[in-house]
C-alpha positions in Angstrom: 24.3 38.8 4.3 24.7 41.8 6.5 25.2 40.9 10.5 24.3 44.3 12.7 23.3 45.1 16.4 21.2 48.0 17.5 22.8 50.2 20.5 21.2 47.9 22.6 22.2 44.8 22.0 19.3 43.7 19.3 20.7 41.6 16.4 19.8 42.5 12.9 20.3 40.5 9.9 20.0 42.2 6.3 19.8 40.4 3.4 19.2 42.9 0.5 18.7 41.6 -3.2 16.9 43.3 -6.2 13.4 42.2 -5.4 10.4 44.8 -5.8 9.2 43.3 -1.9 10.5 43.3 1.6 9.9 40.9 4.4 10.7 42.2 8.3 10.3 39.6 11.1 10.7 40.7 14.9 11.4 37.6 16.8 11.4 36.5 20.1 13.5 33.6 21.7 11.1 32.3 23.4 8.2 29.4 22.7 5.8 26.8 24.2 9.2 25.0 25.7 8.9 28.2 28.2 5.9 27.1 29.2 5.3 26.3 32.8 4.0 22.7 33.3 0.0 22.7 33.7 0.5 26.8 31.6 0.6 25.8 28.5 -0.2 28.1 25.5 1.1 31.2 27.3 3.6 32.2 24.4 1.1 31.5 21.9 -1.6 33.0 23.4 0.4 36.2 23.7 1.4 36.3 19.8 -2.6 36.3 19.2 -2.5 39.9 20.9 0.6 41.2 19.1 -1.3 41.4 15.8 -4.5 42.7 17.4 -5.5 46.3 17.8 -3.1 48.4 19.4 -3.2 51.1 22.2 -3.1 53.6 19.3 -5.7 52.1 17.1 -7.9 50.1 19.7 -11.0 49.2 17.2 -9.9 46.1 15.5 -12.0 46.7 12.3 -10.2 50.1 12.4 -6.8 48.9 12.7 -7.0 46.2 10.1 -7.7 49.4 7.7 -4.6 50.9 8.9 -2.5 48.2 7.3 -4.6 46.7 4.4 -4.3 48.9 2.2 -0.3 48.4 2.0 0.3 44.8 3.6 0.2 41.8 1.3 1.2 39.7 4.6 1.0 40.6 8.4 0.8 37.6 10.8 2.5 35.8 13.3 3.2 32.2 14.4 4.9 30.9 17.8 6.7 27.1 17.9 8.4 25.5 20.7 11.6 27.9 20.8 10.6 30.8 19.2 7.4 33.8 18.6 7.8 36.2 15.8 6.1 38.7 14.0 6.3 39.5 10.5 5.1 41.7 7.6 5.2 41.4 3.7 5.0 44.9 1.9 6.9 46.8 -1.0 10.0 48.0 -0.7 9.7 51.2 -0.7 7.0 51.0 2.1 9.7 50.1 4.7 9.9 52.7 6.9 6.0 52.3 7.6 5.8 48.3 8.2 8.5 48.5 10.2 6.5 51.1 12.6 3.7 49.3 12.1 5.5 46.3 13.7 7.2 48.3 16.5 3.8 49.1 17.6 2.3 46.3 17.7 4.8 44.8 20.2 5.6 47.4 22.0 1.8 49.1 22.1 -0.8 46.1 22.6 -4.3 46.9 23.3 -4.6 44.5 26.1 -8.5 45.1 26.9 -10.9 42.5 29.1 -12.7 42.1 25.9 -10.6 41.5 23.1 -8.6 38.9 25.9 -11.9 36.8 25.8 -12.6 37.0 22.5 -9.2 35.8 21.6 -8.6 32.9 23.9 -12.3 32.0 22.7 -10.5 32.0 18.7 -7.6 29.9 20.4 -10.4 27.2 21.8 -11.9 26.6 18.3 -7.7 26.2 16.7 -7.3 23.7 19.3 -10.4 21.7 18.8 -9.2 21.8 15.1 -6.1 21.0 15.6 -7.8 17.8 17.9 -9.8 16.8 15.2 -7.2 16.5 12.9 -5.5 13.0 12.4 -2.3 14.3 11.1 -2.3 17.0 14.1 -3.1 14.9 17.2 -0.6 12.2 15.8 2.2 14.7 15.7 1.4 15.9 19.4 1.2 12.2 20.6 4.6 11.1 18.6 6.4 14.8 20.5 5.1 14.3 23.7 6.3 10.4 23.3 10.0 10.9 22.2 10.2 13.9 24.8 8.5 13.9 27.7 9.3 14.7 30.3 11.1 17.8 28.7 9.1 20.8 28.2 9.8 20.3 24.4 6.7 17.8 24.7 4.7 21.4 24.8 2.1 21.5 22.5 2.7 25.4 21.2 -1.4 25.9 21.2 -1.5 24.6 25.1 -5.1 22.1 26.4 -8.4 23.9 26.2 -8.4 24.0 30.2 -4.8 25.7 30.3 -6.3 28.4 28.2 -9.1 29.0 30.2 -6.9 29.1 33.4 -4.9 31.9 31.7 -5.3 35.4 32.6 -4.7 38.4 31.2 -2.4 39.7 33.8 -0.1 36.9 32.9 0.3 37.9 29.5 0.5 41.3 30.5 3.4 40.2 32.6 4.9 38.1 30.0 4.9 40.9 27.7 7.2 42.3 29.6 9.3 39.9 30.5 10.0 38.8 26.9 10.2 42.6 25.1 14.1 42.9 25.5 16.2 43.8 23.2 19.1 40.8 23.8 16.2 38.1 23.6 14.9 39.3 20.1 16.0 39.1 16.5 15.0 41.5 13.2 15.5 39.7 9.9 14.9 41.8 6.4 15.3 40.8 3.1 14.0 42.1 0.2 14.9 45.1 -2.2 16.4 47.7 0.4 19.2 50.3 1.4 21.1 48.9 4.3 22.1 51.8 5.6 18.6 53.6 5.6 17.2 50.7 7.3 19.3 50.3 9.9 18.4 54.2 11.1 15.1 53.3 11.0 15.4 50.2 13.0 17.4 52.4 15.2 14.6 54.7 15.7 12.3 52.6 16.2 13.9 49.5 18.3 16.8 51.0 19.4 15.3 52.4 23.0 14.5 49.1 23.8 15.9 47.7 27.1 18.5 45.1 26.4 18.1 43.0 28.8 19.7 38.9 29.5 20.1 36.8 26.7 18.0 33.2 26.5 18.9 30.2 28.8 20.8 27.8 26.8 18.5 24.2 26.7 20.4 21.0 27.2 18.6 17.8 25.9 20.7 15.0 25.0 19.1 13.3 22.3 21.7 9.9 23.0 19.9 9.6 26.3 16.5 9.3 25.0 15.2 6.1 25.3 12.7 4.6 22.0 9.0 3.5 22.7 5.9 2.1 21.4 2.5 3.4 21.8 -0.5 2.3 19.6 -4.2 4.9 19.9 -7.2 3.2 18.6 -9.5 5.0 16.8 -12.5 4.8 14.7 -10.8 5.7 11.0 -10.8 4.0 7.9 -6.7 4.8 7.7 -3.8 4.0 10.2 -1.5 7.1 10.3 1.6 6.1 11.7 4.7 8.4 12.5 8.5 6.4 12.7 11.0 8.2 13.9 14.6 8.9 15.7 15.9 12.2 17.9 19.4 13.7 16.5 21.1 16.2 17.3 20.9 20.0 17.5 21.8 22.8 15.0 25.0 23.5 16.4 26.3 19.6 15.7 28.6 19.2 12.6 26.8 16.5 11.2 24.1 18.7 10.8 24.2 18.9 6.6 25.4 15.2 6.6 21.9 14.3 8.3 19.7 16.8 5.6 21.3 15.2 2.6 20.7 11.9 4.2 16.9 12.3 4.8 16.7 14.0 1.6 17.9 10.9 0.1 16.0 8.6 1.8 12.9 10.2 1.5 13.0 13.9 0.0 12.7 12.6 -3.7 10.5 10.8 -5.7 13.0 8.0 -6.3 13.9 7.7 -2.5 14.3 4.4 -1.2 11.6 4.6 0.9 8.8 6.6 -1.5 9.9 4.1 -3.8 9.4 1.3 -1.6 5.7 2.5 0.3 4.2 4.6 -2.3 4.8 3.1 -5.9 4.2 -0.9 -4.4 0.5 0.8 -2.9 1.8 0.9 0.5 0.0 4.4 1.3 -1.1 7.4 -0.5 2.1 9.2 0.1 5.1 8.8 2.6 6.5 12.5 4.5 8.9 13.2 6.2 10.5 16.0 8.4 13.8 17.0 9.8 13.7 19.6 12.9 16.6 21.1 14.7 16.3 22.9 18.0 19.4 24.6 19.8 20.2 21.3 21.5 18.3 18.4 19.8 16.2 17.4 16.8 14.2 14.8 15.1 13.7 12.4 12.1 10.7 11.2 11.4 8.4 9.1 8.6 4.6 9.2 8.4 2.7 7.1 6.4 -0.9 6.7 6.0 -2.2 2.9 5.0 -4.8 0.7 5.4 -4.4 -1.4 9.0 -3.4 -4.7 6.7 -1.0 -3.1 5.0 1.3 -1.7 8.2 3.4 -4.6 9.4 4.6 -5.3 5.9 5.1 -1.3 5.3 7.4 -1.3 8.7 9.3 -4.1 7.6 10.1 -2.2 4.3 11.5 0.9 6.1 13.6 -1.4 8.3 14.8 -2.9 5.1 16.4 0.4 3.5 17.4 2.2 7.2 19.4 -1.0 7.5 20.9 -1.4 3.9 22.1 2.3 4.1 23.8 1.4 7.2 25.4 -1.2 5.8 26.3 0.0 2.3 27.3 2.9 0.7 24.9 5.0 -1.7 24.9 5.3 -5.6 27.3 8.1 -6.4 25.0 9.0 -8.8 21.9 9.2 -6.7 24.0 11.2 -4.2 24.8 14.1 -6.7 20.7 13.8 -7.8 20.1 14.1 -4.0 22.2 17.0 -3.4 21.5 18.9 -6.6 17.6 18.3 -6.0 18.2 19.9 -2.2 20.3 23.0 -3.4 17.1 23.8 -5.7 15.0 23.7 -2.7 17.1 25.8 -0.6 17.4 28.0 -3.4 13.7 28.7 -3.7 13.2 28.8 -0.1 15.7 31.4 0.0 14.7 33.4 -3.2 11.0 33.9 -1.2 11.5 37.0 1.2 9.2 35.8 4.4 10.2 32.4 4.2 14.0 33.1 4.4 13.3 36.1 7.0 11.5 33.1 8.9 14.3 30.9 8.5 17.3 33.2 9.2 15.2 34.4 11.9 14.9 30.8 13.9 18.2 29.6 12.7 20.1 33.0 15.1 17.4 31.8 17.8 18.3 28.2 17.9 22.0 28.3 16.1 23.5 31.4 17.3 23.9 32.7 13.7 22.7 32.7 10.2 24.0 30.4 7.4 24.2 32.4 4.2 23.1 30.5 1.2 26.3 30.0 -0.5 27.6 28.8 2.7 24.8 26.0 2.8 25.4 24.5 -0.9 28.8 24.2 0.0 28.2 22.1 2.9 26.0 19.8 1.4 28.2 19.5 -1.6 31.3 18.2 -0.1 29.3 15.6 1.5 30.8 12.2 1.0 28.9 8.3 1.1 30.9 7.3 3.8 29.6 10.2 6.1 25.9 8.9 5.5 26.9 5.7 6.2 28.5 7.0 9.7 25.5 9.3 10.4 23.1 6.3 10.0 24.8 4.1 11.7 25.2 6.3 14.5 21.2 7.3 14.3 19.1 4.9 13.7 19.8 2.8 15.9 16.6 0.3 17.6 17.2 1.7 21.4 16.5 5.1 20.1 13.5 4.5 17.9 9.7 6.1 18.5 6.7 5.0 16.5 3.3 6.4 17.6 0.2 4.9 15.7 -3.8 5.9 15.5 -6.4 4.3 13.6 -8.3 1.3 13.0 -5.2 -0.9 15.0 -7.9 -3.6 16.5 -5.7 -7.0 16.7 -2.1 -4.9 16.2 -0.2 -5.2 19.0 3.8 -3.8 20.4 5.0 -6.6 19.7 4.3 -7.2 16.0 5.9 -3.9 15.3 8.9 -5.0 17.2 8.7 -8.2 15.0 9.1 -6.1 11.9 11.1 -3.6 12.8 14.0 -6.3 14.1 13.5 -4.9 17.7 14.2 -7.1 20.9 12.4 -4.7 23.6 10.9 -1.0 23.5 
């Protein structure tokens, strides 16, 4: 892995292999937790333009002929800390894609039309995105553990904030967010380092540099657990368990990933083994997310309404015998060796580990080669995950949202299984 900066200030990560393909992702540090209260959707909105027409090629249909022909991926995505753009070509095609990328954010067609059009796209993702069970329940569980922080943004913002938006906002945000010391440029693929960098040069390297980020400052031990049950008409209870941890930067950080790797990563995880092959669900998940300054655990499950007191209990069960004992050594080495294949096939796909470098400088300051990684969660010991539990999990700090068919559930059954005094 390669560590560069452009003349003005820009960092550039290059991570060259012997692949046939390239991945480049420009990134902004910036997401829906800049969002103005009552503006949500602003970042989001904005990414929607940056893969539009440009000033050069204003015809959409047109512009989308400009790059098909040599562009197996060009896209974009926004999340709560960070908006980036990124292509997928051939190697040898790097010179152009990374033009083609230059203009897109620096040379947006920002016309009346294509605005409405596009904030009328953004309408129909959020009604999706309502309609969806698993969606809507990871909104409500966010905006529960961190409200009022801005990190209870939803990235997509409410119907009425988009149609309160204007384009001259965006217009201005452009602005505001093209500089050089708030963006990153991640490549990896089959590539020259040298070569690239001039073009980077060429192309980014007039950019004005600009401030860096504000540093965020959420302190996830001050968080304080709830409750909240929504009733709705399914035939399933979805129900999302879960704990805030720290932020990338914190040294427990690989501790925590082997640990919920353990408990629920594999097949043979406590928990899977405890929900899924008794009949307690279809099929536990789980995620792990680190922002600069905070993160979160959490468990969904999806179950009949009958079968969720008993399947809470169970997960108390194993979050408290981990806390209490130490692991099998042996299922700690299946644990680890299982995660270093994942990492290594996340990193062996180009956009994936452009995406990942790419949010890890945003939120960490720097990227974690992947030697460096397999390292860490190698020389992890039991006793650490015994600490890192303990200091965790703990009941004051505990959020569990829940939708579905919940007639005749109420708070304080959950608290009953879940060995809770008061939420």
């Amino acid at each position: 892995m390669m560590r560069r900066r452009l003349r003005n200030g820009l960092r550039v990560v290059l991570e060259p292999n012997k692949g046939k393909m390239i991945a480049v992702v420009v990134a902004f540090a910036t997401g829906s937790r800049d969002d103005l209260p009552q503006k949500g959707g602003r970042r989001h909105a904005l990414e929607h333009l940056l893969v539009g027409p440009t000033q050069v090629t204003p015809d959409p249909v047109e512009f989308a002929r400009r790059y098909e022909p040599f562009v197996k991926t060009f896209n974009a995505e926004t999340d709560e800390t960070s908006m980036m753009v990124y292509i997928e070509t051939d190697a040898w095609r790097f010179r152009t894609a990374a033009r083609l990328i230059a203009e897109v954010i620096r040379r947006p067609y920002f016309s009346k039309q294509l605005f409405a059009d596009e904030m009328e796209r953004i309408k129909e993702e959020i009604r999706i995105w309502n309609d969806s069970p698993d969606a809507s329940l990871e909104q409500r569980f966010d905006r529960l553990m961190y409200y009022p922080d801005s990190l209870a943004n939803s990235p997509l913002g409410t119907i009425r904030e988009i149609e309160q938006l204007t384009l001259p906002e965006l217009r201005l945000l452009h602005r505001r967010i093209l500089k050089a010391r708030r963006m990153v440029i991640v490549v990896t693929g089959g590539f020259n380092p040298s070569r690239v960098m001039d073009v980077l040069e060429d192309v980014f390297g007039d950019l004005p540099s600009g401030h860096a980020s504000d540093k965020f400052d959420l302190q996830y031990q001050k968080l304080h657990g709830r409750i909240r049950l929504h009733r709705q008409p399914f035939e399933q209870v979805r129900c999302m368990i879960g704990w805030p941890v720290f932020g990338f930067n914190h040294p427990d950080r690989y501790i925590l990933s082997v640990l919920a790797h353990y408990l629920t990563g594999l097949n043979s995880s406590p928990i899977r083994v405890t929900l899924d092959n008794k009949g307690h669900g279809y099929s536990c998940e789980s995620q792990l997310y680190h922002w600069q300054d905070v993160g979160q655990y959490t468990i969904t499950i999806g179950l009949a309404k009958e079968k969720l007191l008993t399947a809470l209990q169970r997960i108390n069960k194993v979050i408290t015998q981990v806390q209490q004992e130490l692991i099998d050594p042996g299922h700690l080495s299946d644990t680890v060796d299982n995660l270093s294949l994942n990492a290594k096939g996340k990193f062996n796909d180009q956009l994936e580990s452009a995406q990942f470098f790419a949010r890890q400088i945003i939120n960490l300051g720097q990227a974690v080669p992947l030697r460096e990684y397999l390292q860490a969660i190698r020389s992890v010991r039991r006793a650490e995950l015994r600490r890192v539990a303990r200091d965790l999990f703990v009941p004051r700090r505990l959020f569990l949202m829940a939708q579905g068919p919940l007639k005749n559930i109420r708070v304080q059954h959950i608290r009953k299984q879940l060995g809770l005094r008061s939420i």
